[in-house]
CHARMM-style PDB file with segment names, atoms N, HN, CA, C and O in Angstrom:
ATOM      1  N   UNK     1     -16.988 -44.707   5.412  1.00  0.00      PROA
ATOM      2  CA  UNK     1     -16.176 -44.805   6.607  1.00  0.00      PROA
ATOM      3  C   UNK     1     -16.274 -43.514   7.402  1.00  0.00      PROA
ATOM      4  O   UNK     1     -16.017 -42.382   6.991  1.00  0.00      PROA
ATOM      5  N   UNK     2     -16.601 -43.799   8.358  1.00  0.00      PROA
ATOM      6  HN  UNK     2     -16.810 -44.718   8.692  1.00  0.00      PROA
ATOM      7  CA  UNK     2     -16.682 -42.781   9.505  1.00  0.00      PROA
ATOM      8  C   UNK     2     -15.192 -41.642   9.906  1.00  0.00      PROA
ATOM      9  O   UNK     2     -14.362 -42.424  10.370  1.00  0.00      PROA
ATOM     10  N   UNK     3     -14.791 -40.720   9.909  1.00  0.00      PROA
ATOM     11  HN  UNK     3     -15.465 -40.085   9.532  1.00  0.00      PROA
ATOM     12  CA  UNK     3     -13.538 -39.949  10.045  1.00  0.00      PROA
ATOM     13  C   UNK     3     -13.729 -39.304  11.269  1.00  0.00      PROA
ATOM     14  O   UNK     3     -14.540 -38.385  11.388  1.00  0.00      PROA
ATOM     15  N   UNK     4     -12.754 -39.890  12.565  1.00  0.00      PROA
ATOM     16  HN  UNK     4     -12.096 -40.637  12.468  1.00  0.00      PROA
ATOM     17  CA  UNK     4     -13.071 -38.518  13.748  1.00  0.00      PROA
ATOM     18  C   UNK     4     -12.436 -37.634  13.132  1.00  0.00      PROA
ATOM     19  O   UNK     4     -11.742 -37.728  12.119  1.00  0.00      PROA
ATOM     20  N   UNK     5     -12.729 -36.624  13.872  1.00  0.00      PROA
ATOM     21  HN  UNK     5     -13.292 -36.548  14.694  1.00  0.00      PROA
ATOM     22  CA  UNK     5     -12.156 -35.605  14.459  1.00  0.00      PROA
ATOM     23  C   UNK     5     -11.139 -35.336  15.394  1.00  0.00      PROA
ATOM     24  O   UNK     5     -11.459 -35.677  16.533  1.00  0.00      PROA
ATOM     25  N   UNK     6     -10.146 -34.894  15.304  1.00  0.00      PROA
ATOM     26  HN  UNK     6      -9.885 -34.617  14.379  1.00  0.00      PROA
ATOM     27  CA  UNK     6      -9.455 -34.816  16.831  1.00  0.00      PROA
ATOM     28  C   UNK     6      -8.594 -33.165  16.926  1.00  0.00      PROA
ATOM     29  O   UNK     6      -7.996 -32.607  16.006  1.00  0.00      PROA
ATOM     30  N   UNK     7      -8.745 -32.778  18.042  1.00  0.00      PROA
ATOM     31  HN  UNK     7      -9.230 -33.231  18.789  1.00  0.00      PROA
ATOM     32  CA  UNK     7      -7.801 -31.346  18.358  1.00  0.00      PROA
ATOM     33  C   UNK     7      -6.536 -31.594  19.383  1.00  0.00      PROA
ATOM     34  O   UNK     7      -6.455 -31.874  20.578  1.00  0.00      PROA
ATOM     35  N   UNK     8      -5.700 -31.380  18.451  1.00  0.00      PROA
ATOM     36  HN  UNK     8      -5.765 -31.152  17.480  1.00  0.00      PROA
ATOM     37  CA  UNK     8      -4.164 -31.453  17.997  1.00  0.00      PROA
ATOM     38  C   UNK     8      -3.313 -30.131  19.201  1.00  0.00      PROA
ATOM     39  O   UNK     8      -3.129 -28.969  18.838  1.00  0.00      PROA
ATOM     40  N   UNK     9      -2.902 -30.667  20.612  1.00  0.00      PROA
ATOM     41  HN  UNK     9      -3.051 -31.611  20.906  1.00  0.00      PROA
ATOM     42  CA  UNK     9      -2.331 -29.787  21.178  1.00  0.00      PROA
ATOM     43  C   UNK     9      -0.993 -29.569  21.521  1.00  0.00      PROA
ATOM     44  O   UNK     9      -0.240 -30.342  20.927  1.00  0.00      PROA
ATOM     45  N   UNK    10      -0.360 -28.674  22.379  1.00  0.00      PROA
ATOM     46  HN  UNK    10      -0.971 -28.047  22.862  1.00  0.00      PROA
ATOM     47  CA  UNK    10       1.160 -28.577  22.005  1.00  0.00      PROA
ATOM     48  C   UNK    10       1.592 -28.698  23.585  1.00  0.00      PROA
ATOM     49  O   UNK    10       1.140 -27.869  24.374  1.00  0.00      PROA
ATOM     50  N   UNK    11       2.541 -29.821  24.077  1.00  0.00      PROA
ATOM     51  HN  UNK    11       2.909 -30.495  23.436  1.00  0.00      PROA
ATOM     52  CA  UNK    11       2.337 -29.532  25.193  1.00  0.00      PROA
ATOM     53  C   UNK    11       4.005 -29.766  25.271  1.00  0.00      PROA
ATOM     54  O   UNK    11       4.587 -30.491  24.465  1.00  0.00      PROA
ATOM     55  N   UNK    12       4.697 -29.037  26.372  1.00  0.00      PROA
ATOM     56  HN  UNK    12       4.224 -28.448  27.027  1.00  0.00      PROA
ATOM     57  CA  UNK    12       6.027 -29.169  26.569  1.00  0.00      PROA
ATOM     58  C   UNK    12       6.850 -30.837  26.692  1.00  0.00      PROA
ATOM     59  O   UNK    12       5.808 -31.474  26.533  1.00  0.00      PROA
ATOM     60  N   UNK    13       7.690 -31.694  26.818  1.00  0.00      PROA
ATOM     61  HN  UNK    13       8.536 -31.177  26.946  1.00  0.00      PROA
ATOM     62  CA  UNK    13       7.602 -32.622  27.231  1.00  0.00      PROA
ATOM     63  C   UNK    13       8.659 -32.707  28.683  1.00  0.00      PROA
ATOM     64  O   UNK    13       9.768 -32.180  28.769  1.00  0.00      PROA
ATOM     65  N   UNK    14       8.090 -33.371  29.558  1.00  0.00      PROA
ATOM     66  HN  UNK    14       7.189 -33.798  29.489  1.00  0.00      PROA
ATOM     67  CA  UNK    14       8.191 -33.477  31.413  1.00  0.00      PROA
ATOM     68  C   UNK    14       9.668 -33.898  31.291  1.00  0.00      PROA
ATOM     69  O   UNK    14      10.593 -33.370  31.909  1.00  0.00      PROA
ATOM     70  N   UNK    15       9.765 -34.861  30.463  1.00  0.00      PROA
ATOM     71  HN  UNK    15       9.014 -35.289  29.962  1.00  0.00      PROA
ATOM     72  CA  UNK    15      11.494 -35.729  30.601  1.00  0.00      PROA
ATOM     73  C   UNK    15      12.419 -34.645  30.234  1.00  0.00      PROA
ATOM     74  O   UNK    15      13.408 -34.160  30.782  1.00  0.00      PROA
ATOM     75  N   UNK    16      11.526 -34.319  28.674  1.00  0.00      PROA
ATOM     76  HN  UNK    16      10.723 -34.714  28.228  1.00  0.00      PROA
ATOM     77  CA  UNK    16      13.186 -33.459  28.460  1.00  0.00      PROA
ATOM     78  C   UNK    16      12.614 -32.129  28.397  1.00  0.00      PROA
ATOM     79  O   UNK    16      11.848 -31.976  27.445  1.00  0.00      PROA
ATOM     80  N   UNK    17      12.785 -31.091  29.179  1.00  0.00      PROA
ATOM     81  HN  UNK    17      13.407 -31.215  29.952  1.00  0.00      PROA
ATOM     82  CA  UNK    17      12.743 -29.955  29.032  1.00  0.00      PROA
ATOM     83  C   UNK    17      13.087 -29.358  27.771  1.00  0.00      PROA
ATOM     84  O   UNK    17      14.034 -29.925  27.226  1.00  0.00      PROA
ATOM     85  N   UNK    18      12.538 -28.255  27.060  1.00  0.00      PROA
ATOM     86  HN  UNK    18      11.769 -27.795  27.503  1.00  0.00      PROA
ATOM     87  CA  UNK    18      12.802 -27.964  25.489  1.00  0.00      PROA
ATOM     88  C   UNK    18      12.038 -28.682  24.238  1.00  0.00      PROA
ATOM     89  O   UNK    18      11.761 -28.177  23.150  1.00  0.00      PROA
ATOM     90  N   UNK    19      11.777 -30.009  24.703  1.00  0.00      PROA
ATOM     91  HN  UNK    19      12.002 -30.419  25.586  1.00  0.00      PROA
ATOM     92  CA  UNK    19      11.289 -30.690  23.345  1.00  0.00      PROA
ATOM     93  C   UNK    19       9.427 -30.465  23.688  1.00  0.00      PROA
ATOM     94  O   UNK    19       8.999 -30.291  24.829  1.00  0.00      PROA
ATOM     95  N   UNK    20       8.769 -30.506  22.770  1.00  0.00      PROA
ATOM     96  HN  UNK    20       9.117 -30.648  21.843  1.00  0.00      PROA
ATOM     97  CA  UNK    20       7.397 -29.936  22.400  1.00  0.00      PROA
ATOM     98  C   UNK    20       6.980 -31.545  21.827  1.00  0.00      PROA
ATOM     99  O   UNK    20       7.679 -32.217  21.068  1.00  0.00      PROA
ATOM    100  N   UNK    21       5.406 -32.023  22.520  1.00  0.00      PROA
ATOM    101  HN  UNK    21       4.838 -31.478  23.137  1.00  0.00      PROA
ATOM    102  CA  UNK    21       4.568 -32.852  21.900  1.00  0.00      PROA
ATOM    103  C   UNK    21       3.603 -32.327  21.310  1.00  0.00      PROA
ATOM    104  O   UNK    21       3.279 -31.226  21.754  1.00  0.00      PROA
ATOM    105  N   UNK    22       2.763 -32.890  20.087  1.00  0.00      PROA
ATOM    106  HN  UNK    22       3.026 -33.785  19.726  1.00  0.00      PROA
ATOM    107  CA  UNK    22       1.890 -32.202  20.067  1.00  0.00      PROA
ATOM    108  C   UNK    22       0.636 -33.776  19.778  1.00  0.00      PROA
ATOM    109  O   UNK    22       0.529 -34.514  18.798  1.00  0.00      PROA
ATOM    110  N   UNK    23       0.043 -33.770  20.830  1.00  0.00      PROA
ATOM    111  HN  UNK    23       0.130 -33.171  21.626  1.00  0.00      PROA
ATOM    112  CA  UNK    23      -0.780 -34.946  21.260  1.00  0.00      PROA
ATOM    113  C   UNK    23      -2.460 -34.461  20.702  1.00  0.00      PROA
ATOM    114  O   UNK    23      -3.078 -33.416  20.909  1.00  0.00      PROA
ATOM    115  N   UNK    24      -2.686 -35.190  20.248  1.00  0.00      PROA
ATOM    116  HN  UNK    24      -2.184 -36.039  20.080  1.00  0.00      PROA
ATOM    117  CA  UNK    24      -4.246 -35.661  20.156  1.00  0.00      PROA
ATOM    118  C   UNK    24      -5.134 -37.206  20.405  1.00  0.00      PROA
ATOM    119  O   UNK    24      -4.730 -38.209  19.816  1.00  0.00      PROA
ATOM    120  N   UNK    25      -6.462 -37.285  21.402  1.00  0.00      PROA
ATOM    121  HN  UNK    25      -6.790 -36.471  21.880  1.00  0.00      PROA
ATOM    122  CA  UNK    25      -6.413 -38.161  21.819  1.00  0.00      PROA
ATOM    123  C   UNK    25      -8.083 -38.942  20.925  1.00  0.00      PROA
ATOM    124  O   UNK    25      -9.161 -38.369  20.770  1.00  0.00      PROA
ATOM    125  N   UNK    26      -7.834 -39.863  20.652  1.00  0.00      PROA
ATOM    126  HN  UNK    26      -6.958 -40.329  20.778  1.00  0.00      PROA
ATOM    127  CA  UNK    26      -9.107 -40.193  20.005  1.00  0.00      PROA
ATOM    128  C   UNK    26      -9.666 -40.563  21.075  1.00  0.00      PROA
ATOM    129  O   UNK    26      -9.190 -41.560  21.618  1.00  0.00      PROA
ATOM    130  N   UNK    27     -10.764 -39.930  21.667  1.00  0.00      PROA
ATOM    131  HN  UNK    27     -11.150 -39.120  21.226  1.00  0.00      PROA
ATOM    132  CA  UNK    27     -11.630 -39.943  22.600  1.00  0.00      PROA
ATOM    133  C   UNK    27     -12.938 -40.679  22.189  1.00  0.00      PROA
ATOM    134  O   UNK    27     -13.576 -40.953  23.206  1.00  0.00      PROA
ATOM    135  N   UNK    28     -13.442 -41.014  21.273  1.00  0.00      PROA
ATOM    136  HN  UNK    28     -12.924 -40.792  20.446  1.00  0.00      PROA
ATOM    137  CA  UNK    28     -14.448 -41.518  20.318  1.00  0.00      PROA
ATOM    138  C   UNK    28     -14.195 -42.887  20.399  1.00  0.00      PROA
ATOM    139  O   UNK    28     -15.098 -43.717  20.512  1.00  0.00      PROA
ATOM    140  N   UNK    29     -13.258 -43.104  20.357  1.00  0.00      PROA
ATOM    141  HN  UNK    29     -12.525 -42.430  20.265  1.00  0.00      PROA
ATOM    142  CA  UNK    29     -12.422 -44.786  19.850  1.00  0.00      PROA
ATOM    143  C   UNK    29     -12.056 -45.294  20.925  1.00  0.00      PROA
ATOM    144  O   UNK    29     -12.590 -45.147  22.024  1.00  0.00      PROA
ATOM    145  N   UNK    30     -10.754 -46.166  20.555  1.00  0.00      PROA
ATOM    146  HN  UNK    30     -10.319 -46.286  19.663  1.00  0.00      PROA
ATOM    147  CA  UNK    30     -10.573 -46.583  21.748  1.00  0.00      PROA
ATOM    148  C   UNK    30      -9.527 -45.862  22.976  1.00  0.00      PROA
ATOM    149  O   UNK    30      -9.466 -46.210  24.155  1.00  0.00      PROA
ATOM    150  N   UNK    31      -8.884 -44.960  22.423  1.00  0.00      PROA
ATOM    151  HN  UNK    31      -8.934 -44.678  21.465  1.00  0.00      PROA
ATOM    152  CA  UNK    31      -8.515 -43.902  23.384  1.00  0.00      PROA
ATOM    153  C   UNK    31      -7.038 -43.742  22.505  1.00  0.00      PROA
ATOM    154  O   UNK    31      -6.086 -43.182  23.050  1.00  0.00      PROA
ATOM    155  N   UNK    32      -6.944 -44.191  21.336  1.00  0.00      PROA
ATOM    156  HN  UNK    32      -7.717 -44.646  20.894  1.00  0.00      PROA
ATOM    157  CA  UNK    32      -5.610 -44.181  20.925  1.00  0.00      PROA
ATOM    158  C   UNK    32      -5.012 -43.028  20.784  1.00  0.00      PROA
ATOM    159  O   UNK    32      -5.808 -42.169  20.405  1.00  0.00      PROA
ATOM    160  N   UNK    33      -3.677 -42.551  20.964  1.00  0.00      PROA
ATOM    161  HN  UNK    33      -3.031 -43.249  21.271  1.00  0.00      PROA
ATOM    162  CA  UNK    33      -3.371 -41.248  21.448  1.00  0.00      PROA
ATOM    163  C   UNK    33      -2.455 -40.949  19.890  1.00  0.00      PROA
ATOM    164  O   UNK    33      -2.145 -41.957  19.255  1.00  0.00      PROA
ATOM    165  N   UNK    34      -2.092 -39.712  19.380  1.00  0.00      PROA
ATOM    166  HN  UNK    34      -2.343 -38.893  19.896  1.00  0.00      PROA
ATOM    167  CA  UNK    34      -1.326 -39.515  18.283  1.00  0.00      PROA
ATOM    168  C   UNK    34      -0.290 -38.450  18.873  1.00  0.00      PROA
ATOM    169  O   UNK    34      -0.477 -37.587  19.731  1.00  0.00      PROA
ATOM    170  N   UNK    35       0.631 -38.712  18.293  1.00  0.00      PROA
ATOM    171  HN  UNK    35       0.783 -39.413  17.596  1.00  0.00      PROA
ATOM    172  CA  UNK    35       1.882 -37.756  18.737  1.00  0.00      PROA
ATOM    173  C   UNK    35       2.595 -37.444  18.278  1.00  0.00      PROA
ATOM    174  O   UNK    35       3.271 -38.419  17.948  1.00  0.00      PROA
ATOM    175  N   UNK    36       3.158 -36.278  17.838  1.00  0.00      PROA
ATOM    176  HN  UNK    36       2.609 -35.486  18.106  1.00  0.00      PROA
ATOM    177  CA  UNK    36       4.362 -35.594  17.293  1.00  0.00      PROA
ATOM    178  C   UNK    36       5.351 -34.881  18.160  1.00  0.00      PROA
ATOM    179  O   UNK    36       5.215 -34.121  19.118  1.00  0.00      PROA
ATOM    180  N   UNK    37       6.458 -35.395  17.483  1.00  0.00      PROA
ATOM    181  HN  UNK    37       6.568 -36.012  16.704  1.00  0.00      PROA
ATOM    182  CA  UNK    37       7.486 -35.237  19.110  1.00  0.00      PROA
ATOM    183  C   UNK    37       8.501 -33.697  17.900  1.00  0.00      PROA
ATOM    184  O   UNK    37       8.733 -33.799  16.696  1.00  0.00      PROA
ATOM    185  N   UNK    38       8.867 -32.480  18.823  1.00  0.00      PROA
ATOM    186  HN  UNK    38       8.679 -32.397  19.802  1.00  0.00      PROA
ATOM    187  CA  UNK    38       9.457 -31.758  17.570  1.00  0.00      PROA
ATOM    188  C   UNK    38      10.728 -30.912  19.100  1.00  0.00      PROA
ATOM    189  O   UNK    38      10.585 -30.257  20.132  1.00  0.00      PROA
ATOM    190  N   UNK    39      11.784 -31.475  18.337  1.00  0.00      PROA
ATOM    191  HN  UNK    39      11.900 -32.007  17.499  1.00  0.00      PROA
ATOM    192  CA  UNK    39      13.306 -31.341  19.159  1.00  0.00      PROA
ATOM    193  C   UNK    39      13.998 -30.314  18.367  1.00  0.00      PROA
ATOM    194  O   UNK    39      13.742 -30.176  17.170  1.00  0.00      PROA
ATOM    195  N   UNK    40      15.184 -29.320  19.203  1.00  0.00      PROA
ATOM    196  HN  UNK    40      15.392 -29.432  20.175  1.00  0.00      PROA
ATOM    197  CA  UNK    40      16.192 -29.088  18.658  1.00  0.00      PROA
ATOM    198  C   UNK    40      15.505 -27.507  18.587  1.00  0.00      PROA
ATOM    199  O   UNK    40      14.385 -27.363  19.078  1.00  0.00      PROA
ATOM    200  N   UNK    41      16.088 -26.516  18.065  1.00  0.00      PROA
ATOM    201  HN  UNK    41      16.998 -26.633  17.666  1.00  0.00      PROA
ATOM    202  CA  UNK    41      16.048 -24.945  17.576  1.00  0.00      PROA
ATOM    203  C   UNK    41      14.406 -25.062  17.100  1.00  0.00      PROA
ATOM    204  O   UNK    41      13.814 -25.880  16.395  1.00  0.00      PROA
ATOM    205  N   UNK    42      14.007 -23.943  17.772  1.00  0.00      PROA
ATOM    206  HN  UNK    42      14.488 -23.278  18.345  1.00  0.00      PROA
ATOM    207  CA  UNK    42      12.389 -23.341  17.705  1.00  0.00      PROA
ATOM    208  C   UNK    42      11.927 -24.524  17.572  1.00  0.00      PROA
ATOM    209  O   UNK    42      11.687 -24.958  16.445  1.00  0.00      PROA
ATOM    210  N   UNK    43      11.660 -25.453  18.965  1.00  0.00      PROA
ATOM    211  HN  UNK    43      11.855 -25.101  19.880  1.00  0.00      PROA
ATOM    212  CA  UNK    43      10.861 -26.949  18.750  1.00  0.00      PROA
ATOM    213  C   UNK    43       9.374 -26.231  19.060  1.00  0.00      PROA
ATOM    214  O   UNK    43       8.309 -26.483  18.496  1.00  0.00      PROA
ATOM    215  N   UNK    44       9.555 -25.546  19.814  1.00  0.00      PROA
ATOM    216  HN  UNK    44      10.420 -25.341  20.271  1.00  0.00      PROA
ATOM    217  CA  UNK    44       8.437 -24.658  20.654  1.00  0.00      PROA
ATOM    218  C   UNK    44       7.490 -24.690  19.307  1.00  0.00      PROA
ATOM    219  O   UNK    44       6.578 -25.442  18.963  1.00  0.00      PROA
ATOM    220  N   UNK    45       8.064 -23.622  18.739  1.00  0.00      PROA
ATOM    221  HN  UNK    45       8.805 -23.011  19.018  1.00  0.00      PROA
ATOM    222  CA  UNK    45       7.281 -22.496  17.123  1.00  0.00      PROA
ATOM    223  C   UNK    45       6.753 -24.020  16.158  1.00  0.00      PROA
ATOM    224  O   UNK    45       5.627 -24.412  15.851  1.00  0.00      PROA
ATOM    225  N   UNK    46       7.947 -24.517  15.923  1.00  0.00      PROA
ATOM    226  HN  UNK    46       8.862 -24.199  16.172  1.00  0.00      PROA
ATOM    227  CA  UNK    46       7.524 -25.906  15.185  1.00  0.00      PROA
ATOM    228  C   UNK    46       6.134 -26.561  15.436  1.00  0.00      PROA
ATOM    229  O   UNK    46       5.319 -26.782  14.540  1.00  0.00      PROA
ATOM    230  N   UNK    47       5.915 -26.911  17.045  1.00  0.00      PROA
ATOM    231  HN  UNK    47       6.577 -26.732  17.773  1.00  0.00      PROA
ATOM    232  CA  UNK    47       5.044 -27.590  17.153  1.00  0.00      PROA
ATOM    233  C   UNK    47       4.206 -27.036  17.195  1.00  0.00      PROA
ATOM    234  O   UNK    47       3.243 -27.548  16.622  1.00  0.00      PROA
ATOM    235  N   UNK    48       3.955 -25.562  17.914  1.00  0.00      PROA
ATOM    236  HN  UNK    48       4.736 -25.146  18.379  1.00  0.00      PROA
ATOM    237  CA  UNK    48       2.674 -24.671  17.532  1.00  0.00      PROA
ATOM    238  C   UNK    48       2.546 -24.986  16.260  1.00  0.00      PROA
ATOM    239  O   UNK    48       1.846 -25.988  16.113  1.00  0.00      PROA
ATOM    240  N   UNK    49       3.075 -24.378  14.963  1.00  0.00      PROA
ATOM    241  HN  UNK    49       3.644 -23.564  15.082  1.00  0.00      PROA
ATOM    242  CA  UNK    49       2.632 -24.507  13.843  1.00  0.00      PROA
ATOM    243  C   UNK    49       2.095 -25.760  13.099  1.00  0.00      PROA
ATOM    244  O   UNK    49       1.329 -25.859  12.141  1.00  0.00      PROA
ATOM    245  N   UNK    50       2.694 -26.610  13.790  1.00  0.00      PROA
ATOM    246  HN  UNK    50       3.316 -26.529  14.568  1.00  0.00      PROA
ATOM    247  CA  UNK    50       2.067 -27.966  12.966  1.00  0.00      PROA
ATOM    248  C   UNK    50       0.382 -27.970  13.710  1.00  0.00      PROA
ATOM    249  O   UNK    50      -0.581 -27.841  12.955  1.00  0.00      PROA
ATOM    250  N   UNK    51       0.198 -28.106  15.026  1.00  0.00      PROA
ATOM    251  HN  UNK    51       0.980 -28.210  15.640  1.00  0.00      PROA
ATOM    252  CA  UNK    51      -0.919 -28.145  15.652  1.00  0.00      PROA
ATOM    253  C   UNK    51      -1.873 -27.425  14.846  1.00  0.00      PROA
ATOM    254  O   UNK    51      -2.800 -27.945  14.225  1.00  0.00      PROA
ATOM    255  N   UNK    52      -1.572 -26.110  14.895  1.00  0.00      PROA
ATOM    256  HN  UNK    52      -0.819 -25.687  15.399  1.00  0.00      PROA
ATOM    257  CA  UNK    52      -2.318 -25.061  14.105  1.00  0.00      PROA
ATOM    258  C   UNK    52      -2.756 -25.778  12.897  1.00  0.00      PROA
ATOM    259  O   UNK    52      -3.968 -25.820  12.684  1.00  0.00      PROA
ATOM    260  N   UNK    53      -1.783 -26.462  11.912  1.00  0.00      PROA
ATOM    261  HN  UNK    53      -0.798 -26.427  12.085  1.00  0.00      PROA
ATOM    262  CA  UNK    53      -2.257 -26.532  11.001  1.00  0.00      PROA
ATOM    263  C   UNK    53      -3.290 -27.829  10.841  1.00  0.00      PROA
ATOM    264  O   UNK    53      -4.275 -27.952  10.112  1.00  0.00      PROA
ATOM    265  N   UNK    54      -2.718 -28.711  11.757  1.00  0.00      PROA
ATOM    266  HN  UNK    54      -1.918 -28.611  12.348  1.00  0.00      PROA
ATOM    267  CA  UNK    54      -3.600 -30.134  12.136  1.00  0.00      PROA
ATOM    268  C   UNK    54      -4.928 -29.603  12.268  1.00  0.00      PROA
ATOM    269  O   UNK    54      -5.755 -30.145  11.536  1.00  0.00      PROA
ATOM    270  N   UNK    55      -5.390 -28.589  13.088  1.00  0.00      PROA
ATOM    271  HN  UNK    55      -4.718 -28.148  13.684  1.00  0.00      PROA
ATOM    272  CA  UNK    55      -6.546 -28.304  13.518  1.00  0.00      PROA
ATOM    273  C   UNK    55      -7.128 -27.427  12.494  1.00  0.00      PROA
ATOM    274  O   UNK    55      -8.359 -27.418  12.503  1.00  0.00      PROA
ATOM    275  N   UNK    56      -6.654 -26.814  11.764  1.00  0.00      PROA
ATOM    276  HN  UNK    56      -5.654 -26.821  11.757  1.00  0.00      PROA
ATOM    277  CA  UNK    56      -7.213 -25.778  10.682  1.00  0.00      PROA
ATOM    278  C   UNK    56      -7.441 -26.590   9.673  1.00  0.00      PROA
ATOM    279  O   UNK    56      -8.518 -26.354   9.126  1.00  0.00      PROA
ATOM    280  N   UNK    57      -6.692 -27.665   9.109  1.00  0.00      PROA
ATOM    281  HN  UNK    57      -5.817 -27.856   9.553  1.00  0.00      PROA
ATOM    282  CA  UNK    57      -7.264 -28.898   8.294  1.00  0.00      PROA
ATOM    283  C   UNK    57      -8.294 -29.775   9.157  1.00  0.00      PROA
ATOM    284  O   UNK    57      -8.941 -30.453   8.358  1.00  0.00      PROA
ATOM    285  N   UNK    58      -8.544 -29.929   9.969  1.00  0.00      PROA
ATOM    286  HN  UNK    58      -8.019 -29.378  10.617  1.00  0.00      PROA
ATOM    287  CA  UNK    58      -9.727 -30.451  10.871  1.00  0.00      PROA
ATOM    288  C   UNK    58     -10.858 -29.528  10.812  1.00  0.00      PROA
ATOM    289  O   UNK    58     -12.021 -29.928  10.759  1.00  0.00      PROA
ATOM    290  N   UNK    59     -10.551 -28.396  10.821  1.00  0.00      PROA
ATOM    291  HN  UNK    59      -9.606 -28.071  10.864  1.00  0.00      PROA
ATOM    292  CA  UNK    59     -12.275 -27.235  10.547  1.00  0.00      PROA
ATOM    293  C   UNK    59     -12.279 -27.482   9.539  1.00  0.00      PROA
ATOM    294  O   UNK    59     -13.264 -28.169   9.267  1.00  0.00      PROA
ATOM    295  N   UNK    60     -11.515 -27.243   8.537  1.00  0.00      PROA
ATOM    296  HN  UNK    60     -10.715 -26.685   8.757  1.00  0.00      PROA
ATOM    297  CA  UNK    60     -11.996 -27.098   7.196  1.00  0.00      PROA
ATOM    298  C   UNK    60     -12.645 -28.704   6.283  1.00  0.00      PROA
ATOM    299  O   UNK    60     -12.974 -28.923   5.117  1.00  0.00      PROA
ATOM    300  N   UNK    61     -12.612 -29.169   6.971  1.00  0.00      PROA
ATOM    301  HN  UNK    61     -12.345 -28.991   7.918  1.00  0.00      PROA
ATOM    302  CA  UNK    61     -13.274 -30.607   6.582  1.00  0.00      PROA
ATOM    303  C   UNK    61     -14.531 -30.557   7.364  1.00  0.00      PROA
ATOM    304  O   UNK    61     -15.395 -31.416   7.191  1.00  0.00      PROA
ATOM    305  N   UNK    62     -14.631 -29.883   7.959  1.00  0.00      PROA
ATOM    306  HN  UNK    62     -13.929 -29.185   8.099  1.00  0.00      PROA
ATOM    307  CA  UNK    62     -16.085 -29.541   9.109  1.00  0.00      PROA
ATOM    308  C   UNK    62     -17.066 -29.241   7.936  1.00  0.00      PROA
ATOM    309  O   UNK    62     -17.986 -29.795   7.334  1.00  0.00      PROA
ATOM    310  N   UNK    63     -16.302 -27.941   7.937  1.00  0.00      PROA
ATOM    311  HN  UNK    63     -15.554 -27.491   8.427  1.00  0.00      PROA
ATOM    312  CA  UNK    63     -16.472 -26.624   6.899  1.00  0.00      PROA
ATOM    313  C   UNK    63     -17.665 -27.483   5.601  1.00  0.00      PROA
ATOM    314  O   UNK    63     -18.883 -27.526   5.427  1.00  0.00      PROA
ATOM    315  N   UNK    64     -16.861 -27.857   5.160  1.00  0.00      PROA
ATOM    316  HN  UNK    64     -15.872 -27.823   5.302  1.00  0.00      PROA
ATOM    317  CA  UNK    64     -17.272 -28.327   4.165  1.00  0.00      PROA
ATOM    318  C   UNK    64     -18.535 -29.782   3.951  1.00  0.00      PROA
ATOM    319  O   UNK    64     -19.471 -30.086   3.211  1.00  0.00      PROA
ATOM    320  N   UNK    65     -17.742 -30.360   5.206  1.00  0.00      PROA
ATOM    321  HN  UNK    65     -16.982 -30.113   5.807  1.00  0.00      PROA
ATOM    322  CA  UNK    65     -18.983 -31.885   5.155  1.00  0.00      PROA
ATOM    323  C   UNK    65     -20.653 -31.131   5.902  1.00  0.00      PROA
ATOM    324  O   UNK    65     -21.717 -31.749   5.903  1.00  0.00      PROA
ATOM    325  N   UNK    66     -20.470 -29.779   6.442  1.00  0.00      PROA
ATOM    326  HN  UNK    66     -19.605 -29.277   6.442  1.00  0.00      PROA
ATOM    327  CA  UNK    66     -21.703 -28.944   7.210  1.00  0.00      PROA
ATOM    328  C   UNK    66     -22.291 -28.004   5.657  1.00  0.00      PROA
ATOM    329  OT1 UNK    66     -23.236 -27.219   5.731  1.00  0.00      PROA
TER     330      UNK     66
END
């Protein structure tokens, strides 16, 4: 089975000021979008860090299948 790839970003959200998405879009496929919605005290830091880690588990599967 084939595994994309996708890079995992952090973007503010428009409705509610304060809350953090962190969207990745399967561009390969059929365009299906993934999302993590992170609310409330350091949503900001939260969602950086998850992204970060989405994408650092995404190299490291690079890493390794190269």
């Amino acid at each position: 089975m084939f595994k994309r790839f996708l890079h995992y970003e952090t973007i503010e959200d428009n409705r509610h000021p304060g809350d953090y998405r962190v969207e990745a879009i399967d561009s390969e496929g059929d365009g299906e979008v993934y999302t993590a919605i992170f609310v409330g005290p350091d949503a900001r830091d939260r969602a950086e860090e998850y992204a970060g880690w989405k994408n650092a588990c995404q190299e490291a599967v690079l890493s390794l299948a190269s």
